[in-house]
C-alpha positions, 0 to 999 in steps of 0.5 A, a space after each residue: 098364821 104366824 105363831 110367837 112362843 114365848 114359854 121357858 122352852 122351845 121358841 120361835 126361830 126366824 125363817 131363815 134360820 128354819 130354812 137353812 135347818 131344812 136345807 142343811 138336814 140331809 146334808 150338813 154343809 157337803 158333809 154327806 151326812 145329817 147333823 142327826 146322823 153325825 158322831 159327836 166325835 167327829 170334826 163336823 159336830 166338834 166344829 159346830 160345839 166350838 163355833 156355838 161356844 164361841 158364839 156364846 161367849 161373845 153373846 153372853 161376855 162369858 169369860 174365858 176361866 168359866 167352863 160352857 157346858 153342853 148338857 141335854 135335859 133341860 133345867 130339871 137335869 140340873 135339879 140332880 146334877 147340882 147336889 150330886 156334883 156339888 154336894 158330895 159328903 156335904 149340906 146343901 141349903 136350898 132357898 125355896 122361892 117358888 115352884 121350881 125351887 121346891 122342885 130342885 130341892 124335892 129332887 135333893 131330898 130324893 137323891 139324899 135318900 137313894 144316893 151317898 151324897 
């Protein structure tokens, strides 16, 4: 039975790309080593953050004076990187349009309280 996930998280990926994942996990491309395992300081894992950001520029016509960031957490981490990176000493308005706007501005309201924003 084949399963299609179409939710905001993770997503269904080709079977190609599964086998070459499982192929390639307990050694990354003669590396000797998972992709798990590695540093993200190391050559191997700078190559594949290069490679991923060049692919995605490419993809999504990003422009080279735009920053591509790799950041773990998913969309809620952004909820409190916004105001704490954004918002520093200032006012932030939020437009609440739905539910995820009422949880990024819960988490600014939150953060304006515990933090010097």
């Amino acid at each position: 039975m084949t399963v299609y996930n179409f939710s905001a998280g993770p997503a269904t990926l080709p079977k190609p790309v599964l086998e070459q994942a499982r192929d390639e996990l307990l050694d990354y491309q003669g590396s000797g080593m998972s992709v798990l395992e590695m540093s993200h300081r190391s050559p191997e894992f700078d190559k594949i953050i290069k490679d991923a950001e060049e692919l995605l520029r490419e993809l999504m016509a990003i422009p080279d004076n735009y920053k591509v960031l790799f950041l773990p957490g998913g969309g809620s981490l952004q909820f409190t990187m916004v105001p704490l990176n954004l918002a520093q000493g200032k006012k932030a308005y939020y437009l609440v349009g739905g539910s995820w706007g009422k949880k990024a501005y819960n988490a600014a309201v939150l953060l304006s309280k515990t933090c010097l924003l």
